[in-house]
C-alpha positions in Angstrom: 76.2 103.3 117.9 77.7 106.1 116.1 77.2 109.4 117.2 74.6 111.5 115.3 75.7 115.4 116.2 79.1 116.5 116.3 81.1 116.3 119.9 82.6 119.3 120.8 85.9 117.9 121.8 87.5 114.9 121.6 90.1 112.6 124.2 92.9 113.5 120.9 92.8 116.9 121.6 94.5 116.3 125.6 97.4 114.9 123.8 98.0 117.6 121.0 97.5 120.6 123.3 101.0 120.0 124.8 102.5 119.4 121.5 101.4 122.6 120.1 101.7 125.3 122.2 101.2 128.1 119.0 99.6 128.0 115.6 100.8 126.0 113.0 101.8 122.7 111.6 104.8 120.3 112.9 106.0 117.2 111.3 106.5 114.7 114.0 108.4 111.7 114.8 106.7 109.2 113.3 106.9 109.1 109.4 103.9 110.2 107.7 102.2 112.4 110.8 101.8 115.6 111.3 100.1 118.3 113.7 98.1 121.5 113.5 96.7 124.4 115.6 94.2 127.4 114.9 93.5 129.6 116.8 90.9 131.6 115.1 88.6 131.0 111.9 90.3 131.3 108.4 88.9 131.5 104.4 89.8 128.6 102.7 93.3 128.3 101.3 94.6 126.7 98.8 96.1 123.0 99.2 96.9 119.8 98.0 96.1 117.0 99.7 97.6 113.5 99.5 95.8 110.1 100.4 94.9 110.9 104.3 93.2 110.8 107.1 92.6 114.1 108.9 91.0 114.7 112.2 90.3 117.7 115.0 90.6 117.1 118.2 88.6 120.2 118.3 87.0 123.1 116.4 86.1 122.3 113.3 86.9 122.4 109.5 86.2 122.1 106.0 87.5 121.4 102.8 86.5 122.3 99.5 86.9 120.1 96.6 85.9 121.9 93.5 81.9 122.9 94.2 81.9 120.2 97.0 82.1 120.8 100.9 83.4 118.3 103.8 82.9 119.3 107.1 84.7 117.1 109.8 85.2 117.6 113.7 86.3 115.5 116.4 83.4 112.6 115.4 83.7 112.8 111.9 87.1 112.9 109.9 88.0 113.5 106.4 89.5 110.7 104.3 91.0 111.3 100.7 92.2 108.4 98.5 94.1 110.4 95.7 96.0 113.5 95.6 93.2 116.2 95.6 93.7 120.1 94.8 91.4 121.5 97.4 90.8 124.9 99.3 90.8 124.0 103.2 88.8 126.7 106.0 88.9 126.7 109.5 85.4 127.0 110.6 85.5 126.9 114.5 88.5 128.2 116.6 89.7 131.1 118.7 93.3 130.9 121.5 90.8 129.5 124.3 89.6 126.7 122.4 92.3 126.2 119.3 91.3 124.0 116.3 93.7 121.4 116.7 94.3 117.9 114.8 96.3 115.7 112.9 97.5 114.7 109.2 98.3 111.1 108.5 99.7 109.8 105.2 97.7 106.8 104.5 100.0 104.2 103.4 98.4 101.9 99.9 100.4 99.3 100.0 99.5 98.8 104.0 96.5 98.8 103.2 96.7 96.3 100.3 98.2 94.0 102.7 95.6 94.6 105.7 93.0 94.1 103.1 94.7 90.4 101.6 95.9 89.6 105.8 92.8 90.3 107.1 90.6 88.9 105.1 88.5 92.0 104.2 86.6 91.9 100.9 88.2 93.4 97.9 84.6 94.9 97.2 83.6 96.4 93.8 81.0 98.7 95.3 81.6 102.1 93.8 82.4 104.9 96.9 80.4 107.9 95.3 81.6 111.3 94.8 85.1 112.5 94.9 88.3 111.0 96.0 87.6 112.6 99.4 84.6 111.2 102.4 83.9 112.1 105.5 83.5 109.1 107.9 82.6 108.9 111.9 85.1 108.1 114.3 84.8 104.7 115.4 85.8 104.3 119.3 88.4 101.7 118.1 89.8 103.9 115.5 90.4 107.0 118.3 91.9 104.4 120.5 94.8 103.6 117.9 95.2 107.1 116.8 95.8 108.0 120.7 98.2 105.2 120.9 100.3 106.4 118.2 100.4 110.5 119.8 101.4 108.5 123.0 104.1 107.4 121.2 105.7 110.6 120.4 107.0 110.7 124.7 108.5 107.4 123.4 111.2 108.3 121.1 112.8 105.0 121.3 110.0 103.0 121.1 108.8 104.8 118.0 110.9 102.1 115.4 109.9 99.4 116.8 105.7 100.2 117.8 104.8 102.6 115.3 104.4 100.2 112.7 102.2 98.0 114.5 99.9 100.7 115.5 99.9 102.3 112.0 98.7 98.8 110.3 96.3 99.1 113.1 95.2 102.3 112.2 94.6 101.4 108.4 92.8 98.5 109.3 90.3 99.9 111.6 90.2 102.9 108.9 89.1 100.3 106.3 86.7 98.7 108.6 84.8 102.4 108.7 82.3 103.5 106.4 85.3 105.0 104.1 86.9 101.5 103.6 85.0 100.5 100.2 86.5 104.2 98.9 89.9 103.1 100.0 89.2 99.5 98.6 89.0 101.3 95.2 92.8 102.6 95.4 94.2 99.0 96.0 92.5 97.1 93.1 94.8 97.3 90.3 92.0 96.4 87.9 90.0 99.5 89.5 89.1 103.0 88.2 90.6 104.5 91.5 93.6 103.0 91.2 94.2 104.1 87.3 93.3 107.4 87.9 95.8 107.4 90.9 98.6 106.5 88.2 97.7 108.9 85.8 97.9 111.5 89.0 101.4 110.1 89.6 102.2 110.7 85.9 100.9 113.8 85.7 102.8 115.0 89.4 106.2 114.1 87.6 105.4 115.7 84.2 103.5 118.7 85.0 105.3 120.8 82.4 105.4 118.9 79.5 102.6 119.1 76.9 99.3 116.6 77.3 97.7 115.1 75.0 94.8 113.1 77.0 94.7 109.7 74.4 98.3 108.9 75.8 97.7 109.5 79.0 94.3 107.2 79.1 96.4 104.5 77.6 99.0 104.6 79.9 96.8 103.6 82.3 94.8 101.1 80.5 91.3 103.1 80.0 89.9 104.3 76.6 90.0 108.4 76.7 86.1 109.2 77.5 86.0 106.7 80.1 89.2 108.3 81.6 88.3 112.0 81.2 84.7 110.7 83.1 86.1 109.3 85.8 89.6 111.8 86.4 86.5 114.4 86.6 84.6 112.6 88.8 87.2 112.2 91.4 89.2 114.9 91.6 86.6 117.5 89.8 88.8 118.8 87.7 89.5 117.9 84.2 92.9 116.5 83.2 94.4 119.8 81.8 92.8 121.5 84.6 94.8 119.2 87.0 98.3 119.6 85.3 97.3 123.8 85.1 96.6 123.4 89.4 100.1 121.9 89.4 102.0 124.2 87.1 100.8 127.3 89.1 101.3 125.9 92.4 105.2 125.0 91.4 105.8 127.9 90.1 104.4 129.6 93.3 107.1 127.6 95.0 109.8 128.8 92.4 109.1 132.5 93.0 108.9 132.4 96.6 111.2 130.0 97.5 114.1 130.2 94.8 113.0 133.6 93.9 112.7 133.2 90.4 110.5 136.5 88.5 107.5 136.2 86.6 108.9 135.3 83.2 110.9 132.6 84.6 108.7 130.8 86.6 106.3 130.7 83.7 108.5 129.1 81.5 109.9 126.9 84.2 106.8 125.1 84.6 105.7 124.9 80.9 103.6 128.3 79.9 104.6 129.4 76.6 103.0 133.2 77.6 103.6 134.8 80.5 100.5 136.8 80.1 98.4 133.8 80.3 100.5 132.1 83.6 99.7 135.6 84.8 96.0 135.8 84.1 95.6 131.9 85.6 97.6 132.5 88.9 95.5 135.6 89.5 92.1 133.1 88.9 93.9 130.9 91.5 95.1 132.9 93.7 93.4 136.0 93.8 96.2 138.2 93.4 98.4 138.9 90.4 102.2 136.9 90.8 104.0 139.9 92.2 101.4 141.0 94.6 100.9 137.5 95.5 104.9 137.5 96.6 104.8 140.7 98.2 102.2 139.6 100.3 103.7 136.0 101.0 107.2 137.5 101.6 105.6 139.6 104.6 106.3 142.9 102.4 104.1 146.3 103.1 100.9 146.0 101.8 96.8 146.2 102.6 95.9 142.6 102.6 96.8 139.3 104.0 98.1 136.5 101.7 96.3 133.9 100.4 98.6 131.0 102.4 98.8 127.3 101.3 96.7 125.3 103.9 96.5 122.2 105.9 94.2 120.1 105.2 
């Protein structure tokens, strides 16, 4: 029976507690996971998110996808099925008891293959909403996620195991109440799977100029049916998708290659830096230099808006 109130801890969080020993995120190991730790409540951050699962061990969390909420903890875990702009909060966490959890890159074409291999149906039921659910955590599903953190005192095992357990993992994933909302991402003759490709296109070609009626027939869809759907999955327009990408790169550009204002605006496509600066500050919250000031740890009276995990 699936539980019907949150737990306050699950057996997950015994094997990231000794893999996180301070706050933060770590890439691990195995391709495609990573871990967190919180130690205290946080506002939501901006993020991306790309086709995941995403659990706590403990504490809890939520993400925001445009107006919408998901709150997950250790028996219910977020799943999203495209790239997604979000905002993610840490609801529940202080250093006794730290939020912690995991990140894990869901693999399409595994799960294209577990669906055709193990004879799951290739429904056509519609997941509602956006390209994000929140599912409960099936005893079997834990099981294989625990496996695969075991795995990480196992260096040398990881080649050869961690691929078994990972197909594991997506098939018990797709045997949860999210599987027809990953379904929709594997059917090449699907509206998931069309407005992934137009994501893809637009990840690659954020700066150049769109013009929606190409992009809707690159993917085989006639433009309202495209705009309809790209909204209802992502909730965000097209344009507003490709504007979420050209101010998060140029974030990047001025933080990490320290490009100014001017250049950064240019770099990823605005033709006025007056307007890339009005934008970021919607986004952000902050004007561009503040925003650097703040992320490059320099004197000032606020904290920075960080980018988040999930």
């Amino acid at each position: 029976m699936m539980p019907t109130t949150p737990r306050h801890e699950s057996p997950l969080a015994a094997n990231i507690d000794p893999r996180m020993s301070v706050t933060g995120d770590i890439a691990t190991a195995i391709p495609g996971l990573s871990l967190f730790r919180r130690d205290q409540p946080a506002p939501p951050a901006v993020c991306m998110i790309e086709p995941s699962l995403i659990l706590v061990g403990r504490g809890e969390k939520r993400l925001w996808v445009g107006g919408e909420s998901y709150c997950y903890d250790p028996s219910r875990f977020l799943v999203t099925s495209l790239d997604l702009p979000a905002n993610s909060e840490v609801m529940v966490a202080s250093p006794e008891q730290p939020c912690v959890g995991l990140v894990l890159k869901l693999n399409v074409s595994m799960l294209a293959e577990v669906i055709t291999q193990g004879g799951l149906p290739a429904t056509r039921q519609r997941a509602e909403g956006t390209g994000a659910g929140i599912g409960h955590l099936s005893s079997a599903l834990e099981s294989a996620l625990d496996r695969l953190l075991t795995l990480l005192d196992e260096p040398e095992a990881i080649p050869v195991l961690a691929p078994l357990v990972l197909r594991e993992i997506h098939y018990r994933l797709l045997n949860t109440d999210q599987g027809p909302r990953l379904r929709q991402i594997t059917a090449v003759d699907g509206q998931g799977y069309r407005i992934a490709k137009a994501i893809d296109w637009l990840k690659l070609n954020y700066a150049a100029a769109l013009r929606i009626d190409d992009l809707a027939a690159r993917v085989q869809m006639s433009a309202p049916t495209f705009h309809h759907h790209f909204r209802q999955l992502t909730r965000m327009s097209p344009l507003q998708y490709q504007k979420w990408l050209r101010l998060n790169e140029a974030r990047r550009l001025m933080l990490t290659e320290r490009l100014d204002v001017s250049r950064a605006a240019f770099a990823v496509g605005y033709e006025s830096p007056s307007q890339f600066s009005r934008e970021y500050g919607r986004l952000f919250g902050t004007a561009p230099s503040r925003d650097m000031a703040l992320l490059r740890g320099q004197p000032t009276e606020t904290q920075a808006l960080g980018t988040a995990t999930p």
